[in-house]
N, C-alpha and C positions, 0 to 999 in steps of 0.2 A: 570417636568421642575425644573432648579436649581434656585436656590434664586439670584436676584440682588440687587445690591445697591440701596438705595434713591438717592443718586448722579447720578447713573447713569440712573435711571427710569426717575427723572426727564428732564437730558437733553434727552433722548428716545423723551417723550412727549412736548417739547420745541422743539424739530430739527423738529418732525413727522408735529407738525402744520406749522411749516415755511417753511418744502418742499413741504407740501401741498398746502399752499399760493404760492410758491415759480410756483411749475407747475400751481395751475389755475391762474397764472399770464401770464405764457408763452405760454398759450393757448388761453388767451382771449384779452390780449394787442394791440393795436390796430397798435403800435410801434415797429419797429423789434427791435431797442436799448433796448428797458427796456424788453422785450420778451427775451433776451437773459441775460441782468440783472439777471433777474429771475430765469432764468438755470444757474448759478454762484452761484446763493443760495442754489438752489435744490444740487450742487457738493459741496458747503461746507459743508452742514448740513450731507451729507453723507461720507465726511470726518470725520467728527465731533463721527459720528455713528462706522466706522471705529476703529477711537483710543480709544473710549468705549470699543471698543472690546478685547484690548489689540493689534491690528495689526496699530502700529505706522507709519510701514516705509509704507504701501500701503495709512492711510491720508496724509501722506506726499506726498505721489506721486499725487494721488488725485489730490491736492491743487497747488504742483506745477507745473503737467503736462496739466492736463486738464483744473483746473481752471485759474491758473496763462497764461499757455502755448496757450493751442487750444482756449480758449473762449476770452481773451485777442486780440490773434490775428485775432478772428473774428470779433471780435466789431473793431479794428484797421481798418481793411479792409472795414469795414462797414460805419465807420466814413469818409475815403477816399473817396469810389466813391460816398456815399452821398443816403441815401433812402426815400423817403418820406412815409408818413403813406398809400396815397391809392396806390402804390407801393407795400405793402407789403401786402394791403388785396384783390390783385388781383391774383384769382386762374386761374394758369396757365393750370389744368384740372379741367375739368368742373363735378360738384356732387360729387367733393374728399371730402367735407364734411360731405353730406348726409350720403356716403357710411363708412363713419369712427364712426358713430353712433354705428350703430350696431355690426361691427368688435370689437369695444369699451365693449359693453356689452358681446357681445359672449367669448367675453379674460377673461372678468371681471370672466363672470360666470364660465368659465371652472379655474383659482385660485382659487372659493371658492369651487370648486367640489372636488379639488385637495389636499386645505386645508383641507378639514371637514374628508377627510377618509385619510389622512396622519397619520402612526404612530411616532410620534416624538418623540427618546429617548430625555432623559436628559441633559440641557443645559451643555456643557462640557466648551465651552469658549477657547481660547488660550493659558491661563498660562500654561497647564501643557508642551505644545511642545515650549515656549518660552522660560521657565526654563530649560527644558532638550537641546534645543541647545546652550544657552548662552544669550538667551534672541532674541527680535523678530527679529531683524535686522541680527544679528550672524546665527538663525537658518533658514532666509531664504538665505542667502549666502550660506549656505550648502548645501541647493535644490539644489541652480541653478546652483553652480560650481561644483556637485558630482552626484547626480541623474538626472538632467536634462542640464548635459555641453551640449550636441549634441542641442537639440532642444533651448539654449539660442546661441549658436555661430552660428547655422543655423538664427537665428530673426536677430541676429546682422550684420551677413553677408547682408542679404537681405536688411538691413536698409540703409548700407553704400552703398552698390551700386546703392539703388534707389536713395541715395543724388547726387552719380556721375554719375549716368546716366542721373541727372534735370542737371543740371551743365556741364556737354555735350551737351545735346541739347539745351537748352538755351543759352551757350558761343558763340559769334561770335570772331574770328580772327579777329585786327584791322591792314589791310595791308599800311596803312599811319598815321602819329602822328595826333591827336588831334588838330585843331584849336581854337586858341584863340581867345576873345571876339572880340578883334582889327582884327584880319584877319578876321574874321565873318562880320564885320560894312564894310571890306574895300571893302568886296566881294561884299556885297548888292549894295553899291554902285557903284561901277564898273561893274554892273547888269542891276541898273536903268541909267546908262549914255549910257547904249549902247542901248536903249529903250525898255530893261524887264519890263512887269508891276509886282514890286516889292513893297512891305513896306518898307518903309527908318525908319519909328518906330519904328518899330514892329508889334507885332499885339498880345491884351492880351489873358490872360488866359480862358480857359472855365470857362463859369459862371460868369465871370467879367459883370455887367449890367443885369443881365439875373434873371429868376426867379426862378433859382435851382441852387446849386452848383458843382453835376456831372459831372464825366468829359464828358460826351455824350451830353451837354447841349451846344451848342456853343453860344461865346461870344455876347454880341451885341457892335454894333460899335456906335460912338456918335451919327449918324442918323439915329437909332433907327433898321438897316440891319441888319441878322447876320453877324460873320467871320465866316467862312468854314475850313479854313488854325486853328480856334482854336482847329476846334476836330480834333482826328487823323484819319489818311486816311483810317487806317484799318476800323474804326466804318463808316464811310460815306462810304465807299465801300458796307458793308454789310447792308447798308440803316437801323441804330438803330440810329441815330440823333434825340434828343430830341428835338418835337416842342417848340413853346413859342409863348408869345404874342408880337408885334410888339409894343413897347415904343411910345406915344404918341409926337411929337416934339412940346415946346413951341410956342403958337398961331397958331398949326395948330391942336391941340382936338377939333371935334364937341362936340356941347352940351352934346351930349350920353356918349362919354367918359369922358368929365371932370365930369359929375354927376356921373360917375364909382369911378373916381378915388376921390375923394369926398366922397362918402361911404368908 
């Protein structure tokens, strides 16, 4: 094996304990937010390892594909519809745990069988293919625009079209303009005078009064009922309506509840 730097050994064993924290964070968390926190670190510190290596342009990519890109917009997503912690520790198959024990050890053991009788020549590194193209960025633009053009124009073909084939079937045609706030108020109105039972308010948002903020959570209304009209039709069609507890009204909690809501 070749010689490395102290610079670089050390941050080796700096990255190695913080992706190691990094995953039994992600694993035992009891929060999907900081669980994925946690794989945001595990992706940088392997970034980190990356440009150790001398292969700049792939921690860069790293950092701003996956970490910045996919994980960013997971937690985005996640932060939207809203997840609670017993939410996220309910298996949705039943002994996926148990049975990831041993799959766990069986992986484990067959890398160190694989290890132990691997002959590993000598640490070679990237400088010398990084010098010889112009350096790492220069020499991987040469792969992919000269030995590999076919198989990067075929990835990128397929990328673009799967953008415009979501953007096709997602796109609705809109066969009349848009109404304004005021033709929306005049509508309701001219709704409820002709005796529609409509909201002349409105009616608020999911989770407005309620005890989660999801959007499957429907609102509650001042006398403590849900609104129906807050979640969408699609979600109460398919009966995923989040329960909730009925809001107690001023001078009508029995004892039992006000010593609830007191604790």
């Amino acid at each position: 094996m070749g010689n490395t730097g102290h610079g670089e050994t050390f941050l080796f064993w700096i990255g190695s304990a913080v992706s190691v924290l990094g995953a039994l964070g992600l694993i035992f968390s009891k929060k999907i937010v900081h669980a994925a926190l946690c794989l945001c670190s595990v992706m940088l510190c392997l970034a980190f390892f990356y440009m150790a290596q001398g292969a700049v342009f792939l921690g860069v990519v790293q950092i701003v594909v996956y970490t910045g890109a996919v994980m960013m917009l997971f937690l985005f997503v996640l932060m939207l519809i809203g997840i609670e912690s017993q939410d996220s520790l309910t298996e949705t198959i039943r002994g996926q745990r148990w049975l990831a024990v041993p799959l766990v050890i069986g992986f484990g053991a067959v890398l160190l069988g694989v290890y132990a009788h691997a002959n590993l020549p000598a640490f070679v590194g990237t400088d010398a293919a990084n010098a010889k193209g112009g350096g790492n960025v220069p020499a991987l633009a040469q792969l992919l625009f000269s030995r590999y053009y076919w198989a990067f124009e075929v990835s990128s073909a397929v990328l673009i079209v799967s953008a415009v084939g979501a953007m096709v079937l997602t796109h609705k045609e809109r066969i009349a303009p848009r109404k304004s706030q005021r033709e929306i108020s005049i509508e309701r109105f001219e709704r409820w005078g002709r005796g529609e039972k409509v909201s002349l308010t409105g009616l608020p948002n999911p989770g407005v009064y309620a005890q989660h903020n999801a959007v499957d959570t429907p609102a509650l209304l001042p006398d403590g009922t849900p609104s129906e009209a807050s979640v969408n039709a699609t979600l109460r069609g398919r009966d995923t309506v989040r329960g909730f507890r009925p809001l107690p009204l001023p001078g009508q909690a029995n004892g039992k509840q006000s010593k609830e809501v007191s604790k």
